[in-house]
C-alpha positions in Angstrom: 117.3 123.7 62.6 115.8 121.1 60.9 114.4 122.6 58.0 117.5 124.7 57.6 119.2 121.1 57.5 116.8 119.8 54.9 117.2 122.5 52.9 120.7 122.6 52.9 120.7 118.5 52.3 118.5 118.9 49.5 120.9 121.8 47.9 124.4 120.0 48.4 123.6 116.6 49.6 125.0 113.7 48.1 127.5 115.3 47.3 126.2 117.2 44.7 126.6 120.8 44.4 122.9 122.4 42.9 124.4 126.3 42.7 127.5 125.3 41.1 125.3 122.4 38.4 123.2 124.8 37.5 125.5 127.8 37.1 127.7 125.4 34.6 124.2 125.3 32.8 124.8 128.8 31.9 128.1 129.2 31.8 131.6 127.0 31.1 133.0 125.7 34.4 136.3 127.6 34.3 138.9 125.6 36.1 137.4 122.1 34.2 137.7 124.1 30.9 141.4 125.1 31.6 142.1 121.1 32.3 140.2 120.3 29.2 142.9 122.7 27.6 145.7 121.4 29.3 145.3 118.0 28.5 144.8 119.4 24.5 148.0 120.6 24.9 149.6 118.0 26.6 148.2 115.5 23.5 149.3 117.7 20.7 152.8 118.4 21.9 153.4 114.3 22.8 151.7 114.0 19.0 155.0 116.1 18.0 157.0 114.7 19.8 156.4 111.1 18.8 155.8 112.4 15.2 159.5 114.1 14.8 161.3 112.0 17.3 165.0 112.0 16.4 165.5 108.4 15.4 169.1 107.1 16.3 170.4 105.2 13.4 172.4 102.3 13.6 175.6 101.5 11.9 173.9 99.8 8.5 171.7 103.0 8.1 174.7 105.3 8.3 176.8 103.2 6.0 174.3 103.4 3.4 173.7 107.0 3.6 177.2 107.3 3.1 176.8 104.7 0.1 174.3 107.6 -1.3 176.5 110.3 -0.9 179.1 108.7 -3.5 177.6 109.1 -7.0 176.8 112.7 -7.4 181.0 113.7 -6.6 181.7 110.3 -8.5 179.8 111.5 -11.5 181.0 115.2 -11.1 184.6 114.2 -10.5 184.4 111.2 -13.8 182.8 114.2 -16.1 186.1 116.4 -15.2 188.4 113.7 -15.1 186.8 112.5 -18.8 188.0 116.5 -19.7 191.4 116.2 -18.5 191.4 112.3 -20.2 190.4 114.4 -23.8 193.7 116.9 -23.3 196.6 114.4 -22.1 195.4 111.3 -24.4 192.9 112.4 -27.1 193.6 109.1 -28.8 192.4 106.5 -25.3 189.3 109.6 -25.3 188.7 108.9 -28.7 188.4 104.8 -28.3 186.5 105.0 -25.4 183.6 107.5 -27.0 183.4 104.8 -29.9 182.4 102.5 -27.5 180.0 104.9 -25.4 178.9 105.7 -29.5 177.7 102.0 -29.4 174.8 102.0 -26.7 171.7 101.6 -27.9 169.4 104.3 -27.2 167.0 102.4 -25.0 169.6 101.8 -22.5 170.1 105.7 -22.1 167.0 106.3 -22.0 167.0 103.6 -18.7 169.8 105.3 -17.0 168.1 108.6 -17.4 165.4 107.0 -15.7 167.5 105.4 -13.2 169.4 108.5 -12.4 166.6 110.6 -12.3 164.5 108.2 -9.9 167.9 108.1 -7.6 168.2 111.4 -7.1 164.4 112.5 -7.2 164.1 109.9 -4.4 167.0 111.3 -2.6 166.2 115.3 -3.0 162.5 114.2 -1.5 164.0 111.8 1.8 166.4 115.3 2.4 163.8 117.3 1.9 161.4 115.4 4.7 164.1 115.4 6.9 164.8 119.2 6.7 161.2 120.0 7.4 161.9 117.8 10.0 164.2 119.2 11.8 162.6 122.7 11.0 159.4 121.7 12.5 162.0 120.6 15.7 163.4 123.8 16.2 160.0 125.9 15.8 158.8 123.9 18.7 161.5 124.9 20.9 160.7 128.5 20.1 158.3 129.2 23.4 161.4 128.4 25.4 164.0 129.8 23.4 162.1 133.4 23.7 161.3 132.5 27.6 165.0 132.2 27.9 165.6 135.9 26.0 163.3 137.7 28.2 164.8 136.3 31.3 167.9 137.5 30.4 167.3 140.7 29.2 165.4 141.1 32.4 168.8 140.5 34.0 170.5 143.0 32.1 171.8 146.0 34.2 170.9 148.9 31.9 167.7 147.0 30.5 164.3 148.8 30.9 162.3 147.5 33.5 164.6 146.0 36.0 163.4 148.4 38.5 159.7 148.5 37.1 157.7 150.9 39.8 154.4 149.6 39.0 151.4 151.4 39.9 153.6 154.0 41.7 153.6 157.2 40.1 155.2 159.2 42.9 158.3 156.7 42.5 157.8 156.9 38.6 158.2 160.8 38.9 161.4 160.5 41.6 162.6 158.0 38.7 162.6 160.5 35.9 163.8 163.4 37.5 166.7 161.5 39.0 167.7 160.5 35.2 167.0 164.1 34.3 169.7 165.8 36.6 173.2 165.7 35.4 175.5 163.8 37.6 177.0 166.5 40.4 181.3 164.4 40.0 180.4 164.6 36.0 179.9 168.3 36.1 182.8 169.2 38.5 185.3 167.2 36.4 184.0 168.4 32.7 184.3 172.3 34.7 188.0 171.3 35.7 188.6 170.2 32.3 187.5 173.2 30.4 189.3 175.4 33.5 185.8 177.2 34.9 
């Protein structure tokens, strides 16, 4: 028994495994590959979940967003109301246009580019967040369609709740059974008609 021993100490001693280290040589260790794949996974969906985190904002934050939300119905409300000004006192219209009349072009052409930094900047901070929250909901799509399946699964008239398999003999009792007419369905639609 001793060179059988020596042999087999040579092979796996050590711990070391020679058949298994020199199959890998050949061909990917399958079990060490599907942790290798795992632990991708694992890194890419804590990435995405890091990356679009809700963030909780506090009271400040939510107060100036609501600051934000006030010019564009300010300015849309003041160009209707400057309409309705024009009908009921054309004469108060009139004064105050004089004045607007008086505004040297330079400082339009600033408020142009103030107004259309404000809302550029806004439309692009919306935009971020809707892909956002896009991105959010597309990552819950695995379980959302998980979750479908299992229910249609428990659906009473769904195909495949009694799935037979392999079995064809059960298969073939299966269709024929949906392929007679019920026997209390016939009687009563023979009553009906008087046969």
């Amino acid at each position: 028994m001793g060179l059988i021993q020596t042999f087999l100490s040579l092979v796996f001693g050590g711990g070391r495994n020679a058949v298994v280290e020199t199959a890998e040589a050949f061909r990917v260790n399958a079990e060490k590959s599907d942790e290798r794949a795992a632990e991708l996974q694992g890194a890419a969906l804590a990435q995405l979940a890091a990356e679009f985190k809700a963030e909780r904002k506090g009271w400040y934050d939510r107060f100036i967003d609501g600051l934000n939300r006030v010019p564009r119905p300010a300015m849309a409300l003041g160009t209707l109301g400057l309409f309705v000004a024009a009908m009921v006192d054309p004469i108060w219209f009139s004064e105050r246009m004089q004045g607007i009349a008086l505004v040297p072009e330079p400082l339009w052409w600033l408020l142009g580019a103030i107004v259309s930094f404000y809302f550029g900047a806004r439309h692009q901070a919306k935009g971020q967040e809707f892909h956002r929250s896009i991105a959010a909901t597309m990552a819950r799509t695995p379980q959302v369609v998980g979750n479908l399946k299992s229910l249609r699964a428990l659906e009473a008239g769904s195909a495949g709740v009694a799935d037979t398999g392999h079995d064809a003999g059960l298969s073939l009792q299966v269709q024929q059974a949906d392929s007679e007419p019920n026997a209390a369905l016939r009687e009563w639609q023979d009553a009906s008609h008087g046969r």
